[in-house]
Backbone as CSV, one residue per row, in Angstrom:
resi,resn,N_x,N_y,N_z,CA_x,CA_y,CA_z,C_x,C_y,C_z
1,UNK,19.190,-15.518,4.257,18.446,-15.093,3.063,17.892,-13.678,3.293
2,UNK,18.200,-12.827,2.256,17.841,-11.171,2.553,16.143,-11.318,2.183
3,UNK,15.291,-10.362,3.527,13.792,-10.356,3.202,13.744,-9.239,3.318
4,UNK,12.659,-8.997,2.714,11.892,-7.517,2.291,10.204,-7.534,2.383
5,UNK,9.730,-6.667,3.141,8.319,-6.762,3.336,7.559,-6.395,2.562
6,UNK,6.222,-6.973,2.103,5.460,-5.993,0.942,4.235,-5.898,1.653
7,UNK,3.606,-4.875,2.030,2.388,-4.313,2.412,1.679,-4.229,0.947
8,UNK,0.263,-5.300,1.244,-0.561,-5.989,0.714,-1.936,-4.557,0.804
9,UNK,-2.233,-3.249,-0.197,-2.965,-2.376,-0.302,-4.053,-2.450,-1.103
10,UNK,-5.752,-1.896,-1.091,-6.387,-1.539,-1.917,-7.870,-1.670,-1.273
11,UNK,-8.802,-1.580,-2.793,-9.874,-1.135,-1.917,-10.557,-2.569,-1.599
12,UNK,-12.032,-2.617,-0.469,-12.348,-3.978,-0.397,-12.860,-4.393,-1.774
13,UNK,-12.517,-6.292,-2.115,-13.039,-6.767,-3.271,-12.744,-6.684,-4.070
14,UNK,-11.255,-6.036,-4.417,-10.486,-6.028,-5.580,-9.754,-7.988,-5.831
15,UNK,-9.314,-8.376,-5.143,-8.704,-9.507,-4.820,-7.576,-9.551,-4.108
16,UNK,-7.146,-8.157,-3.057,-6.272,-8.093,-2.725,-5.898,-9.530,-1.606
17,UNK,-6.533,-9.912,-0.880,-6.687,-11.189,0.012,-6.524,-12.379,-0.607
18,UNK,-7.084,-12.281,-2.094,-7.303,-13.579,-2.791,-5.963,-13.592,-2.770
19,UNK,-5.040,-12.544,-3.756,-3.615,-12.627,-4.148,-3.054,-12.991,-3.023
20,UNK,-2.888,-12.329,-1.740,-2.227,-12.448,-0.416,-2.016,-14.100,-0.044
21,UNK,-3.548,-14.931,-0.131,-3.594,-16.036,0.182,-2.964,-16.877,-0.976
22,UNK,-3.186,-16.773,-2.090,-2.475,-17.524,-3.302,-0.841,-17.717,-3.068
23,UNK,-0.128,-16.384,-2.537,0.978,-16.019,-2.536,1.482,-16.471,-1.353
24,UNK,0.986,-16.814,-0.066,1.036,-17.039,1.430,0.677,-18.531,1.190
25,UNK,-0.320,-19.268,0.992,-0.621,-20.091,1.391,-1.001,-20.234,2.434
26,UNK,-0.899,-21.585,3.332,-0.294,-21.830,4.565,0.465,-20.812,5.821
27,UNK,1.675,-20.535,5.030,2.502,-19.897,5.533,1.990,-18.246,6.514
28,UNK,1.031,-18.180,6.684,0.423,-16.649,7.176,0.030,-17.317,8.950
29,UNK,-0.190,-15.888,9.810,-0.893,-15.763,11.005,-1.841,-14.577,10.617
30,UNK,-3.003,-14.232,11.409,-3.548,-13.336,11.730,-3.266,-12.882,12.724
31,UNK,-3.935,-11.003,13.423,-3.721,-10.583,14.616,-4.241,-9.304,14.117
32,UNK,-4.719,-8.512,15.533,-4.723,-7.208,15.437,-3.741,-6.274,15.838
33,UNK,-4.183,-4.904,15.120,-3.376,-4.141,15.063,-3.284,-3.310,16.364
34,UNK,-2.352,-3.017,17.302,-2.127,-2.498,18.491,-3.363,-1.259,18.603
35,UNK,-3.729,-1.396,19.755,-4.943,-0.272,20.171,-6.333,-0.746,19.055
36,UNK,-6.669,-1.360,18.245,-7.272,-1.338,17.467,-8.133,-2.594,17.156
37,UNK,-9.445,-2.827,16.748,-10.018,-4.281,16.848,-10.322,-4.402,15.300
38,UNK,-9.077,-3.915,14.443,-8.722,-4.098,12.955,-7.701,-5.834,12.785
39,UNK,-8.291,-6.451,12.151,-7.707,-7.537,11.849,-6.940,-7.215,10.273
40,UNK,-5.858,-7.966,11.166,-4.808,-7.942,9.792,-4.263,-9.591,9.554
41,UNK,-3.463,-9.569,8.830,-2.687,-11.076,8.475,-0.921,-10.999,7.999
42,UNK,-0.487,-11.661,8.073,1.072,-11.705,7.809,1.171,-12.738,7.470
43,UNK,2.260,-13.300,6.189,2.686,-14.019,5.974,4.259,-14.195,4.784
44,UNK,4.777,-15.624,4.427,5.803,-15.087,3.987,5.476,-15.848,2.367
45,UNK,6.401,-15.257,0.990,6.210,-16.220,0.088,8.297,-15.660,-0.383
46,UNK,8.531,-16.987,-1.200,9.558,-16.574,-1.631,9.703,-16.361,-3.586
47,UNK,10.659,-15.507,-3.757,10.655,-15.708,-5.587,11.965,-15.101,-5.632
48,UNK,13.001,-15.968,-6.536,14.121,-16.067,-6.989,15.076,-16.121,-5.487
49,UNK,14.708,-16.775,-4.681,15.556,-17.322,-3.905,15.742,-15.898,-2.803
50,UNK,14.497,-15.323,-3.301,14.765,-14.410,-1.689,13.330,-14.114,-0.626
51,UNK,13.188,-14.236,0.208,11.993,-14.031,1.414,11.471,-13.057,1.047
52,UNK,10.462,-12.848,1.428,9.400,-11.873,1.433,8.052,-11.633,2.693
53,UNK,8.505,-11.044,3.521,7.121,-11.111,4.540,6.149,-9.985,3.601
54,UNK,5.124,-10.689,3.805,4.038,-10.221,3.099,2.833,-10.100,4.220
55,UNK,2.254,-8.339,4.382,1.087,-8.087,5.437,-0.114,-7.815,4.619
56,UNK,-1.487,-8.309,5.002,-2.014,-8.249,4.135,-2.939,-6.650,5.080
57,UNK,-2.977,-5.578,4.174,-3.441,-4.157,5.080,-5.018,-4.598,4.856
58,UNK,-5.855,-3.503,5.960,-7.545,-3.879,5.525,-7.745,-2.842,4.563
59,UNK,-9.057,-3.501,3.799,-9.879,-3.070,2.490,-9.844,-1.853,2.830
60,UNK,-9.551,-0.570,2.051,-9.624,0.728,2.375,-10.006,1.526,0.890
61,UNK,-10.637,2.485,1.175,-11.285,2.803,0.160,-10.283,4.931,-0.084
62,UNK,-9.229,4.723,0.888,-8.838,5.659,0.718,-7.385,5.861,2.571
63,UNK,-6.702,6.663,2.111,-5.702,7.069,3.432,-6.097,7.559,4.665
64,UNK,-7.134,8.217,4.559,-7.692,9.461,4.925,-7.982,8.674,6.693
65,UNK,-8.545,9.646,7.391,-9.026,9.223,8.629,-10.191,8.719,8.912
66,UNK,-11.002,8.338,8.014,-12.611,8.152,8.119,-12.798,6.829,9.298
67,UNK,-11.838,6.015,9.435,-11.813,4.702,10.249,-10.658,3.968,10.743
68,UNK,-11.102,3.446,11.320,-9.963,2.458,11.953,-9.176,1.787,11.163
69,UNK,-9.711,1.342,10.053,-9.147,0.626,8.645,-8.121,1.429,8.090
70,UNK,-8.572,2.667,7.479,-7.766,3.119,7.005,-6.739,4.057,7.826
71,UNK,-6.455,4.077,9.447,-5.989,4.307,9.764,-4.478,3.579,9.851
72,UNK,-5.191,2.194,10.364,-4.033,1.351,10.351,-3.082,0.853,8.699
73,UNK,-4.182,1.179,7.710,-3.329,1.087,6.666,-2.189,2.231,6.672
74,UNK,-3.163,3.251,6.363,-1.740,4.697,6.651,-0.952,4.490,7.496
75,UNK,-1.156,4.102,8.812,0.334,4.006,9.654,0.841,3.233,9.130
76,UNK,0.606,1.962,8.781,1.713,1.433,8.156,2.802,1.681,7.241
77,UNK,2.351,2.423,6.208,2.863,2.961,5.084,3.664,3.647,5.773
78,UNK,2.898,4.556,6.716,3.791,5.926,6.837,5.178,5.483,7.877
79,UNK,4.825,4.740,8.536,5.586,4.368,9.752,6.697,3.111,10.062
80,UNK,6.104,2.106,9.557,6.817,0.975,8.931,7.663,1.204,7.522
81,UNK,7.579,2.068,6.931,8.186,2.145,5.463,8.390,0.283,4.868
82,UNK,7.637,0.142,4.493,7.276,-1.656,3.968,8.389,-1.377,2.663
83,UNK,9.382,-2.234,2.054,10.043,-2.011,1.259,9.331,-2.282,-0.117
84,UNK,8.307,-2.328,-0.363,7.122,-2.488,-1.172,5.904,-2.319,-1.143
85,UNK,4.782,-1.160,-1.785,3.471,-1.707,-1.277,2.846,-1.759,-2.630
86,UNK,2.465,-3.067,-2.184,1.765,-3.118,-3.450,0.157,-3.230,-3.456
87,UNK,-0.153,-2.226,-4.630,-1.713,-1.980,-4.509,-2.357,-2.559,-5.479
88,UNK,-3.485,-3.079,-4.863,-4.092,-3.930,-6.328,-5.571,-2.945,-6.685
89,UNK,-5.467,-3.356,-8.147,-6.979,-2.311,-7.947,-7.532,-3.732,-9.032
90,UNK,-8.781,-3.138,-9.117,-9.896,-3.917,-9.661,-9.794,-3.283,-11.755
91,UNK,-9.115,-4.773,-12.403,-9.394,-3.638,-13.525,-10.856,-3.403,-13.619
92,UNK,-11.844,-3.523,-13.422,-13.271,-3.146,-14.341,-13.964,-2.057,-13.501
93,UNK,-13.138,-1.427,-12.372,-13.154,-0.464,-12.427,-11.964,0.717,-11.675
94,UNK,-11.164,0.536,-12.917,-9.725,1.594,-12.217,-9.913,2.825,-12.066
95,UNK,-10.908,3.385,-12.961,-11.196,5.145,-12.160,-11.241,5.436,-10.526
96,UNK,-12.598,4.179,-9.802,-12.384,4.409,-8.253,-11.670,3.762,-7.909
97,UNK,-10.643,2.695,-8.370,-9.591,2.317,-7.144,-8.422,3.257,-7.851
98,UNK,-8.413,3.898,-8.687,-6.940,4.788,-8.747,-6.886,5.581,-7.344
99,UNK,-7.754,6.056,-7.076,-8.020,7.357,-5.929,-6.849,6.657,-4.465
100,UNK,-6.567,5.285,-4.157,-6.208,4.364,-3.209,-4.975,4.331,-4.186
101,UNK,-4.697,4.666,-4.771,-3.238,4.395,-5.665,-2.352,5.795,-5.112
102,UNK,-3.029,6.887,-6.365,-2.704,7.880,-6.078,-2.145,8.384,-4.769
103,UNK,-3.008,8.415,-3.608,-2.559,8.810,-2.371,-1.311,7.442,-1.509
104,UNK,-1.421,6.576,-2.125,-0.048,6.022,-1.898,1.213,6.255,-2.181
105,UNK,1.053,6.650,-3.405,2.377,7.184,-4.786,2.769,8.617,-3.641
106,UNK,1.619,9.401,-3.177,1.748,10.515,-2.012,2.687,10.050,-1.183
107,UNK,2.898,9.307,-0.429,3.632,8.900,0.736,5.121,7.916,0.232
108,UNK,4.943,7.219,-0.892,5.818,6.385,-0.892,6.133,5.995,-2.607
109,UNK,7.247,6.289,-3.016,7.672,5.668,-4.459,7.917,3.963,-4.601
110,UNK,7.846,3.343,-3.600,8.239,2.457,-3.124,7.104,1.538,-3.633
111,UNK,6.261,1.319,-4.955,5.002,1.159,-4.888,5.122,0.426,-6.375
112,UNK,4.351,-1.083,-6.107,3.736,-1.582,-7.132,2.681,-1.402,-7.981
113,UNK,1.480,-1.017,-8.580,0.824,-1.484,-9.020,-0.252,-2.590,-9.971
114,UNK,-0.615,-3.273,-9.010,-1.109,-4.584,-9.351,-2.467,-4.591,-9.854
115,UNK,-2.860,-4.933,-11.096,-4.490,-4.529,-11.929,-4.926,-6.281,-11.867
116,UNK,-5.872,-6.237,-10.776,-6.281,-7.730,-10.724,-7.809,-7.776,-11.510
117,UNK,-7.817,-8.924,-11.767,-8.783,-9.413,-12.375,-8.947,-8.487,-14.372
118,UNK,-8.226,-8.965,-14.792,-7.776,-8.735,-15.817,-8.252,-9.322,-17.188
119,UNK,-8.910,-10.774,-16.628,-9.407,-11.723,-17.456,-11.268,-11.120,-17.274
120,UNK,-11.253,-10.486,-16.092,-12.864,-9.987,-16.330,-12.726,-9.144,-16.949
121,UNK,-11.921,-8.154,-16.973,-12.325,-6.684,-17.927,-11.679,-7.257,-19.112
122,UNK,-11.208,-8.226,-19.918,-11.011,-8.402,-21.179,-12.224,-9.372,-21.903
123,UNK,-12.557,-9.623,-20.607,-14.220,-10.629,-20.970,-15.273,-9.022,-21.407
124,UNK,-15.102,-8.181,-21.003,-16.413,-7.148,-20.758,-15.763,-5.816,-21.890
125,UNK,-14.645,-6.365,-22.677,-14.382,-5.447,-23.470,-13.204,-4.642,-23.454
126,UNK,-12.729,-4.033,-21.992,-11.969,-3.378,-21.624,-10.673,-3.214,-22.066
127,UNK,-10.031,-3.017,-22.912,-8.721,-2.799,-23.053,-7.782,-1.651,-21.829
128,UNK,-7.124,-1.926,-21.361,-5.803,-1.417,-20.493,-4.559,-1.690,-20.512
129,UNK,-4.117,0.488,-20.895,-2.524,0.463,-21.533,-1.934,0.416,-20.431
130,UNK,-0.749,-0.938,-19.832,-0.318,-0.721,-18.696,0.955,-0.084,-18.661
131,UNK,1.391,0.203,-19.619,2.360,0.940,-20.194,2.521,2.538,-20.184
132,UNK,1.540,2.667,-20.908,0.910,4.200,-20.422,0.386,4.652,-18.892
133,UNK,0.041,3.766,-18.328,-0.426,3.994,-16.797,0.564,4.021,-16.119
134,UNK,2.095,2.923,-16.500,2.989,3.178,-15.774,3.495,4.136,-16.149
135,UNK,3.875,4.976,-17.130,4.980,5.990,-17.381,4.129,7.090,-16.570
136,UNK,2.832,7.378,-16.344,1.787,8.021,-15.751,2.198,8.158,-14.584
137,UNK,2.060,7.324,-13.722,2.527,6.856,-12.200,3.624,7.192,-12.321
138,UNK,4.589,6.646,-13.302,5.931,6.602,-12.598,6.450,5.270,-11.844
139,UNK,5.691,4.526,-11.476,5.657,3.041,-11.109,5.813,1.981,-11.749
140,UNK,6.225,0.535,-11.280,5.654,-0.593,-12.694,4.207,-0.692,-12.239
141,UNK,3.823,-1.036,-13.493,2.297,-1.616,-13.086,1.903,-3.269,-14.143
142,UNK,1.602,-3.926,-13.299,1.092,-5.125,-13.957,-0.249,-5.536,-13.800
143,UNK,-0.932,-6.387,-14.706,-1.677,-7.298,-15.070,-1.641,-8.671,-14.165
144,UNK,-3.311,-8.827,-13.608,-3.203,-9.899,-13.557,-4.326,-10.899,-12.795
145,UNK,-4.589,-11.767,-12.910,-6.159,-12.868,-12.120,-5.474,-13.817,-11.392
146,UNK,-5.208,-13.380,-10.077,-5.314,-14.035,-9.011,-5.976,-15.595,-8.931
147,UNK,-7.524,-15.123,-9.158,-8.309,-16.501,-8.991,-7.850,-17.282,-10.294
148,UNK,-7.198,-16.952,-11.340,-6.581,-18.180,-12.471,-4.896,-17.772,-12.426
149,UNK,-4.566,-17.791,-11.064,-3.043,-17.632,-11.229,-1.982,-17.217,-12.388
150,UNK,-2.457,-16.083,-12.840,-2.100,-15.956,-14.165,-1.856,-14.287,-14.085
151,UNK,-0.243,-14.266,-14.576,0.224,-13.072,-14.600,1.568,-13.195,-13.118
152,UNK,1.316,-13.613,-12.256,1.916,-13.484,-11.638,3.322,-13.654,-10.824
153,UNK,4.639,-14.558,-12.310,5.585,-14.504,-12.169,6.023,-12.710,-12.552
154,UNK,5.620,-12.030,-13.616,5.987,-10.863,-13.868,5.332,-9.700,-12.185
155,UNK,4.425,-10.026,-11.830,4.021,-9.030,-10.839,5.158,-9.537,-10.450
156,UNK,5.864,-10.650,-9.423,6.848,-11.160,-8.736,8.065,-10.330,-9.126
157,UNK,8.290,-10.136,-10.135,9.380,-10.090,-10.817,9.683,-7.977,-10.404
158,UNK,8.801,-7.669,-10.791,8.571,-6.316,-10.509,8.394,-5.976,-9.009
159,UNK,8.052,-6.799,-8.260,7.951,-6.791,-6.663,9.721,-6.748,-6.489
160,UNK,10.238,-7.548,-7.100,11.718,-7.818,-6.861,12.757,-6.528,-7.458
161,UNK,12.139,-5.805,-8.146,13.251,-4.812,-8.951,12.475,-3.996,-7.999
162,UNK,11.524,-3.551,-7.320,11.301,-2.056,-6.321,11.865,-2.311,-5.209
163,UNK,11.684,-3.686,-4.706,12.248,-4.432,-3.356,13.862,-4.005,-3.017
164,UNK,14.250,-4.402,-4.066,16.101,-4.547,-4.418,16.624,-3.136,-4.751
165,UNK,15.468,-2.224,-5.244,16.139,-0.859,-5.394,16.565,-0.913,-7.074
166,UNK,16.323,-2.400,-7.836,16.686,-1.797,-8.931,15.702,-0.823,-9.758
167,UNK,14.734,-0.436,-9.529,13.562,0.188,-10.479,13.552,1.979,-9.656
168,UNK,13.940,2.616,-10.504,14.560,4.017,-9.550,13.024,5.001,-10.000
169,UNK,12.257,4.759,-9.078,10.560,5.348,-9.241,10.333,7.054,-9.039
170,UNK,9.695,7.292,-9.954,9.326,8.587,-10.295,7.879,8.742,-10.073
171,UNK,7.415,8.583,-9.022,6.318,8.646,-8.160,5.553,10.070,-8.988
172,UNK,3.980,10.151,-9.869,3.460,11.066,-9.755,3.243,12.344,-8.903
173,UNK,3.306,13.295,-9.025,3.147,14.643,-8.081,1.660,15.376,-8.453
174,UNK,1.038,15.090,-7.639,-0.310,15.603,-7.734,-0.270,17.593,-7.287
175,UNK,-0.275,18.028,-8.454,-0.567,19.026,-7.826,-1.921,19.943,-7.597
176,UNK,-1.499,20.842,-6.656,-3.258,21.483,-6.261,-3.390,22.413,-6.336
177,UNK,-4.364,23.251,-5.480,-4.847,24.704,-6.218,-3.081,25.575,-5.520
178,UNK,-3.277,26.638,-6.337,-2.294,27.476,-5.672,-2.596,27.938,-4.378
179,UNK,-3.650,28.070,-3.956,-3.702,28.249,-2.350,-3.468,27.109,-2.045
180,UNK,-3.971,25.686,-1.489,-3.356,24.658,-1.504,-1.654,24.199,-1.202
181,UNK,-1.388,25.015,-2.706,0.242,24.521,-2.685,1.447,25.234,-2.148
182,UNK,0.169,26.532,-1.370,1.195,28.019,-0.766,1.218,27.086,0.754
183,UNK,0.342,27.047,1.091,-0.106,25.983,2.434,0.875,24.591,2.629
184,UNK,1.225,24.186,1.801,2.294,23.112,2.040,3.547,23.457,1.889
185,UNK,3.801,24.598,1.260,4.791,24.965,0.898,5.299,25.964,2.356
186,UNK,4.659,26.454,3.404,4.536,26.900,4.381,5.196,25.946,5.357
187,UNK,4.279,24.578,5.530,4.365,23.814,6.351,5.308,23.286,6.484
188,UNK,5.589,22.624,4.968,6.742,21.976,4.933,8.208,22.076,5.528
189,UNK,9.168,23.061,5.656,10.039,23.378,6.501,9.563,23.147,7.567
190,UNK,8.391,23.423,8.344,8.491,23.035,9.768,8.086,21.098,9.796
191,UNK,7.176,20.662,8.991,7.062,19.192,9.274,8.719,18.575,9.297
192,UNK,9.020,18.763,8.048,10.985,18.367,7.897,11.646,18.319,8.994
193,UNK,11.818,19.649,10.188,12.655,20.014,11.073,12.199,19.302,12.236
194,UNK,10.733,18.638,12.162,10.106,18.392,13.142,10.526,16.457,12.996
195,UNK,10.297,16.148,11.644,9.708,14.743,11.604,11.599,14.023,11.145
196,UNK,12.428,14.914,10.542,13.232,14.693,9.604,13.130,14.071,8.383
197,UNK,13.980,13.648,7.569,14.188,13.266,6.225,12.809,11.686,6.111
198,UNK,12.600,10.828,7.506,12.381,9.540,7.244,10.994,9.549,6.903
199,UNK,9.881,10.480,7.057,8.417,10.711,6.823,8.358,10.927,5.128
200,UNK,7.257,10.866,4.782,6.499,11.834,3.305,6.433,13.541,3.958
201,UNK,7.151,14.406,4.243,6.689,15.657,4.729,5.684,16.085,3.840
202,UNK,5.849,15.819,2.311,4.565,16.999,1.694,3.384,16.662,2.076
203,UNK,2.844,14.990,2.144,1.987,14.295,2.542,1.634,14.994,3.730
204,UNK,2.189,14.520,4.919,1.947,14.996,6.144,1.337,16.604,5.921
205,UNK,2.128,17.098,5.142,1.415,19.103,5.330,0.173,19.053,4.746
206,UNK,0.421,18.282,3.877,-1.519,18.487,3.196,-2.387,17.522,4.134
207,UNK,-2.045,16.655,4.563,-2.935,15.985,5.548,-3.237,16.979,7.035
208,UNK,-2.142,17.628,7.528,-2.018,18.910,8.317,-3.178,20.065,8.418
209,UNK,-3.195,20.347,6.663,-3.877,21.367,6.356,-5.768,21.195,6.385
210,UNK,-5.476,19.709,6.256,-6.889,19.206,6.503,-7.373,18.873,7.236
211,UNK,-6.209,19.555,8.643,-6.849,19.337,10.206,-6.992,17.931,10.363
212,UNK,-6.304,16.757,10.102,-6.137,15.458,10.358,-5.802,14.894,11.689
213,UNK,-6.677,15.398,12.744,-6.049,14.775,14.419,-5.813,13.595,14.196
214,UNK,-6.443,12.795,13.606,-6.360,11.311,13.578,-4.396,11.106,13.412
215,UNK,-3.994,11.913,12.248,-2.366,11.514,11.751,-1.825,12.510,12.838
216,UNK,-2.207,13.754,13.335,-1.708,14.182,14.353,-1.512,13.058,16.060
217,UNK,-1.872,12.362,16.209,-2.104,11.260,17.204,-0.919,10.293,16.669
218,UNK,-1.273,9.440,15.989,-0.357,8.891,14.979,1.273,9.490,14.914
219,UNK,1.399,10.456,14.418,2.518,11.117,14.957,3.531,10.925,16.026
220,UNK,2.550,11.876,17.141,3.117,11.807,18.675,3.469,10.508,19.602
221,UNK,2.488,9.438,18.666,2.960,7.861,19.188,4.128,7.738,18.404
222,UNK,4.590,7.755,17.502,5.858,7.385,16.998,6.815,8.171,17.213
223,UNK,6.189,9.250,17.456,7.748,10.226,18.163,8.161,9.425,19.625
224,UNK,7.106,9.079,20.571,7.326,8.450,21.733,7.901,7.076,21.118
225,UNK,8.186,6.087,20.137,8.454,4.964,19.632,7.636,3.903,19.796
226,UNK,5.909,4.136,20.074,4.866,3.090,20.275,4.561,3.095,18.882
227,UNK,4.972,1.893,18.511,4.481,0.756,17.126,2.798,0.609,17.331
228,UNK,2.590,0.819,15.931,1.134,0.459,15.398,1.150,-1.379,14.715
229,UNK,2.016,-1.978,14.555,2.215,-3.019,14.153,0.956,-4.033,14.930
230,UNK,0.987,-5.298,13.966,0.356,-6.479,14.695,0.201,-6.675,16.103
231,UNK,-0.304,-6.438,16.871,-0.109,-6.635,18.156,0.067,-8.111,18.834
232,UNK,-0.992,-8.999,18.322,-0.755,-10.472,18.913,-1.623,-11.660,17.489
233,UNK,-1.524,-12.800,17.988,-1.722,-13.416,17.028,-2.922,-13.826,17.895
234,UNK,-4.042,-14.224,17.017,-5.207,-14.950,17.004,-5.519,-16.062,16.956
235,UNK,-6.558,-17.731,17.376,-6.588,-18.737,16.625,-6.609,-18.879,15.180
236,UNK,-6.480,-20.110,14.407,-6.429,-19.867,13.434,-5.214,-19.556,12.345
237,UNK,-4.252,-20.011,12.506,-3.308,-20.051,12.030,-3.394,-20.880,10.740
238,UNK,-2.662,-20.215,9.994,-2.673,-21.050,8.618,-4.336,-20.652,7.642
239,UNK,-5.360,-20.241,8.442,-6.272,-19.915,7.819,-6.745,-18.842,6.414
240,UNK,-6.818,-18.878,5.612,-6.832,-17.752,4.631,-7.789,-16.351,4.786
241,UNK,-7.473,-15.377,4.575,-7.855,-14.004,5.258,-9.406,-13.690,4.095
242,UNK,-9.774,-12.476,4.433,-10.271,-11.916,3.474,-10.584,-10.314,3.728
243,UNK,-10.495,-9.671,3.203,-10.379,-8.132,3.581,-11.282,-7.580,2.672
């Protein structure tokens, strides 16, 4: 049976864990992430007759280097290339979890967007065009409440057309100041020649430009071929996560 991994993204308290566990069940381990006392989780779910390992990343409120959290999320993305990541944000409030979107769409087209809790912001008024947000992105984006299992043959369904390669993604391009974009535009030929085709190079130059030792480190371990992955499993198996 052909599997495909989906790296489980967003900020803490959206429901990204809730979904993970709904979708996992049983079926998950925990463990930390190599060098790191970041707990993560893995597990598998299937839909239309094909596997899916599913990692659930920690609550991150952004890519950036501020922590251990969001370190190990970024390596993942950047390093694992997950054949899916899907990010959930909180609908009732998508202004601050877009910011955890956005800089994903940065690194990877490869990207769901998942608007959980859907039944609260239609309780509180909220209308959201997911239609318009996707042609925006460039991504699919769906609807949906985890805690009332609802919505989530179509997220499935859309996990399966980015997974399979049928959904050909037009990832937003954030652009920045013209100094900014002279600066990546600099870098870039040398990240390329350095990293080749398999990285985000533009990503990497603007993360570069922002003096990022943290992704500079990060780097030089994967040039040597030391994995940031799960390192070992924990008691507790079968237990449901929360991030």
């Amino acid at each position: 049976m052909k599997s495909y991994t989906v790296a489980f993204a967003g900020n803490p308290n959206t429901g990204k864990s809730t979904l993970f566990n709904l979708l996992t069940g049983m079926r998950q381990h925990t463990g930390n992430w190599a060098g790191k006392t970041v707990i993560t989780a893995e597990g598998t779910f299937t839909h239309n007759g094909k596997e899916y390992r599913a990692v659930d990343l920690p609550g991150t409120y952004s890519l950036y280097s501020n922590s251990a959290d969001e370190e190990a999320a970024r390596d993942y993305i950047i390093f694992e290339k997950p054949e899916v990541t899907l990010v959930v944000l909180d609908a009732t409030s998508l202004e601050r979890n877009l910011n955890l979107a956005l800089q994903v769409l940065e690194i990877t087209g490869r990207t769901v967007i998942c608007i959980n809790l859907i039944d609260e912001a239609r309780r509180l008024g909220i209308d959201i065009d997911l239609k318009a947000i996707s042609a925006r992105l460039g991504v699919p984006v769906t609807a949906i409440s985890a805690r009332n299992n609802t919505g989530i043959k179509e997220l499935l369904n859309q996990v399966e057309r980015v997974a399979s390669g049928a959904f050909a993604a037009e990832p937003l391009r954030i652009q920045y100041s013209e100094e900014i974009e002279r600066g990546i535009a600099e870098l870039l030929p040398l990240v390329e020649q350095s990293l080749g085709a398999d990285y985000p190079a533009r990503w990497i130059a603007l993360r570069l430009l922002d003096g990022d030792e943290s992704l500079l480190a990060s780097l030089r371990k994967a040039s040597l071929g030391i994995k940031s992955t799960i390192s070992k499993e924990v008691p507790g198996h079968g237990a449901t996560v929360c991030h």
